[in-house]
C-alpha positions as CSV (number, residue, x, y, z in Angstrom):
1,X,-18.3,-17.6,-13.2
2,X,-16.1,-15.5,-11.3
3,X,-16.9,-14.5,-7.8
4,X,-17.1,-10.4,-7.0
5,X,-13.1,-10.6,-6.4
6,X,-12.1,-6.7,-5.0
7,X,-8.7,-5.6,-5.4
8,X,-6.1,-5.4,-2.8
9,X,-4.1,-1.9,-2.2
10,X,-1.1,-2.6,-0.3
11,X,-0.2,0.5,2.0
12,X,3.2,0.9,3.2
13,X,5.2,3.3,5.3
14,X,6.8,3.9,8.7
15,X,6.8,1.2,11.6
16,X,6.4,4.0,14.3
17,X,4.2,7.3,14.2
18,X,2.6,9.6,16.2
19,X,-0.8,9.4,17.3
20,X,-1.7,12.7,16.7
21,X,0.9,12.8,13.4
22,X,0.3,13.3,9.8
23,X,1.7,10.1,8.9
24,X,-1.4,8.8,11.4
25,X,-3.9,11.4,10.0
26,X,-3.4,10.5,6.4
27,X,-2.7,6.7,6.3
28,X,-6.3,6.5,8.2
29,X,-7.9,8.5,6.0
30,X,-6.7,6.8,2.9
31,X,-7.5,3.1,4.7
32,X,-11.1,4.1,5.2
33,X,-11.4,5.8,1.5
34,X,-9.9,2.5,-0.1
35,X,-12.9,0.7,1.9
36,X,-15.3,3.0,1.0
37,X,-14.2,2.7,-2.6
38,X,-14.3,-0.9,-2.8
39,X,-11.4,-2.0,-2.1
40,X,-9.3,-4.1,0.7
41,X,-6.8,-2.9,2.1
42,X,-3.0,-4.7,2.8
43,X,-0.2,-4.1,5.1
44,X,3.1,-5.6,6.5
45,X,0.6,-6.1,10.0
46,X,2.7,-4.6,12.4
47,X,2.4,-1.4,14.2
48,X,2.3,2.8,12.4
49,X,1.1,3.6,9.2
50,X,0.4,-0.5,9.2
51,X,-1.8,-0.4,12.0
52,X,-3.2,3.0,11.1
53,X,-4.3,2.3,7.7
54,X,-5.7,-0.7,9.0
55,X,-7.7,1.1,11.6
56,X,-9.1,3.6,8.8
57,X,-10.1,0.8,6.5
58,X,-12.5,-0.8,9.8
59,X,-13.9,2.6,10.2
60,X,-15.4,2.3,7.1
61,X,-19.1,2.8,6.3
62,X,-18.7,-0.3,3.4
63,X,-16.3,-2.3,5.8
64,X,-16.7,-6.0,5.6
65,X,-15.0,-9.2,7.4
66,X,-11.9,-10.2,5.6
67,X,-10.6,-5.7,4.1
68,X,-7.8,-6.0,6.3
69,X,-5.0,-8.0,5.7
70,X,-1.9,-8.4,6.9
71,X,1.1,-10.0,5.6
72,X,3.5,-10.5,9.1
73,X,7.2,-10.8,9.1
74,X,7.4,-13.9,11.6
75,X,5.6,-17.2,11.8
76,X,3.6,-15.5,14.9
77,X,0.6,-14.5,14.0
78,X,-0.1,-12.3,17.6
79,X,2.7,-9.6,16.2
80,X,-0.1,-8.3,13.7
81,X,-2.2,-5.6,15.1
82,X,-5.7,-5.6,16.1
83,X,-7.1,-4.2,12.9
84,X,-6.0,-7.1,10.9
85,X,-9.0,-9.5,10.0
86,X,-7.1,-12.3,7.9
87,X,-3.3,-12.5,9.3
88,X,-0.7,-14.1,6.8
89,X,2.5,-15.6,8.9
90,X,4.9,-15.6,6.2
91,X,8.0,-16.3,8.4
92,X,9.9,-14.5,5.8
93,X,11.1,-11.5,7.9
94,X,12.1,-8.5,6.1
95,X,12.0,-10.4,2.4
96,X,8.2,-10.4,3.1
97,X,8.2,-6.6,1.5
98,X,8.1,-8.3,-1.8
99,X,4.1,-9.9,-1.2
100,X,3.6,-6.7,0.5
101,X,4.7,-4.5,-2.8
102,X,2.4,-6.8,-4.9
103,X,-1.1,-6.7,-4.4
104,X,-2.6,-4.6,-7.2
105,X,-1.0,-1.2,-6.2
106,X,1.3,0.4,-3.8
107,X,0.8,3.5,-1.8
108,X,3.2,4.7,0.3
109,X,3.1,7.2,3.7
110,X,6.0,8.2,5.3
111,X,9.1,5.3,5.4
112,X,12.3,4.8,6.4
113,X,14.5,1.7,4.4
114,X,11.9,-1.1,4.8
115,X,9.4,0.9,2.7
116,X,12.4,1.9,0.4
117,X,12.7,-1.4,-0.4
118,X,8.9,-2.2,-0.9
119,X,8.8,0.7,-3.8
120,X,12.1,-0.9,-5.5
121,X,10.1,-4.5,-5.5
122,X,6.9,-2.5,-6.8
123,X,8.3,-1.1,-9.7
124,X,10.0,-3.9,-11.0
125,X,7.1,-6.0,-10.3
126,X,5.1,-3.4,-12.0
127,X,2.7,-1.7,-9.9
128,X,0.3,1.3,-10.1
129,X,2.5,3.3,-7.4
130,X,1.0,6.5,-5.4
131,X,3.3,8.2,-2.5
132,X,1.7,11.1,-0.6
133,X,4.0,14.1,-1.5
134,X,3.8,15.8,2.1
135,X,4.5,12.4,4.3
136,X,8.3,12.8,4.8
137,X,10.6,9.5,4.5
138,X,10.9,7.8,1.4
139,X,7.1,8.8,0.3
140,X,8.1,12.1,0.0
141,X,11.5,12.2,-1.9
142,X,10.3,9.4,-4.6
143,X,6.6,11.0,-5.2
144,X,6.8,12.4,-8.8
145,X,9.4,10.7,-9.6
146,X,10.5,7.4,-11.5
147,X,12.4,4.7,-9.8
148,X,14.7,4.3,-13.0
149,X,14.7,4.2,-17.0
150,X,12.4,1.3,-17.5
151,X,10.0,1.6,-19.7
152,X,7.6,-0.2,-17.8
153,X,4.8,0.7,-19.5
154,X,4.7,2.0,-23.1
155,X,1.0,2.3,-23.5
156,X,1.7,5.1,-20.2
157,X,4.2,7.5,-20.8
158,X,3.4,9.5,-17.6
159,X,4.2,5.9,-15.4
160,X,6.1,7.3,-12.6
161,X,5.6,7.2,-8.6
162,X,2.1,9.4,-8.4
163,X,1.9,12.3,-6.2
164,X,-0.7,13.1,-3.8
165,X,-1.4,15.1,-0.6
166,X,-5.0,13.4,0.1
167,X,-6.5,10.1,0.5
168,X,-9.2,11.8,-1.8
169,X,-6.2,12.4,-4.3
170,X,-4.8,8.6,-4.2
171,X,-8.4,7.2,-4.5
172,X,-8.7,9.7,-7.9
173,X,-5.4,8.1,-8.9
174,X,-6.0,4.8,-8.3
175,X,-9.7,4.3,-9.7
176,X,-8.1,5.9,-13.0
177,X,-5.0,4.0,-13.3
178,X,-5.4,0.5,-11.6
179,X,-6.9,-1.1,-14.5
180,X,-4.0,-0.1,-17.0
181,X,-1.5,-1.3,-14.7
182,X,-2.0,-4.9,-15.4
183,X,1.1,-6.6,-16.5
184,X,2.4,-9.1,-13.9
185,X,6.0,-9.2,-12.8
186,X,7.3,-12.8,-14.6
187,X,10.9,-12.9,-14.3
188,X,14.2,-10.7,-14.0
């Protein structure tokens, strides 16, 4: 028998944000509306929209030990932020985007060229894919849009990067999509 196994949302986006920001406002909103919708929540670990989304996910009402995770760029696990329950040292530096881009989907808030390259390694590896539209960075130019001509998925000819203004939005998204998003990246 399988044990209750919730699926993991990766959240990426911008290393450095403003308190009082959008990019603040809506990765903390969508951390603690992944939680409330049953889901746990993964980042890179460090600081902005990481830290953030972390911090939203904690605040919410169905929060349990072990919804935050973060996937670190060093072997030191003290560089992930306070929000993180379970802390993954993967030593790998910037070539960690790639764990980070494959949990079961991707959503994006904000980014500069770190999160550029987590959406490249999402949709070749596949992934449901949700940017927030009204973020700025690399969220905002790719949401709508389709990272290239692969036809990833047949079976869903509207697969592109889905575009949303509101944690409300990307939780719509993601409850109706995740499960048809299913193939796993194998080889190049």
């Amino acid at each position: 028998m399988k044990a209750d196994r919730r699926k993991i949302v990766s959240v990426i986006g911008n290393k450095s944000i403003e308190k009082d920001g959008i990019r603040y406002q809506l990765a903390y909103e969508l951390g603690k509306a992944l939680v409330d919708n049953g889901y746990r929540v993964q980042s890179g670990g460090l600081k902005g929209v990481m830290s953030a989304v972390l911090e939203g996910a904690k605040a919410s009402k169905n929060y349990r030990e072990g919804d935050t995770i973060a996937l670190v760029p060093s072997f030191d696990t003290e560089t992930a932020n306070e929000y993180a329950d379970i802390v993954i040292p993967t030593g790998l530096d910037m070539m960690r985007n790639a764990m980070v881009a494959n949990a079961y989907a991707v959503i994006g808030v904000g980014g500069g060229a770190g999160t550029l390259c987590e959406y490249a390694f999402a949709w070749s590896m596949k992934r449901l894919i949700i940017a927030f539209e009204n973020s700025g960075g690399w969220s905002e130019k790719l949401a709508g849009t389709r990272l290239d001509d692969t036809n990833r998925y047949p079976n869903i000819p509207e697969d592109r990067v889905y575009a949303v203004k509101t944690a409300d939005e990307a939780v719509k998204i993601l409850n109706e999509n995740i499960d048809r998003y299913t193939t796993r990246h194998t080889s190049i």
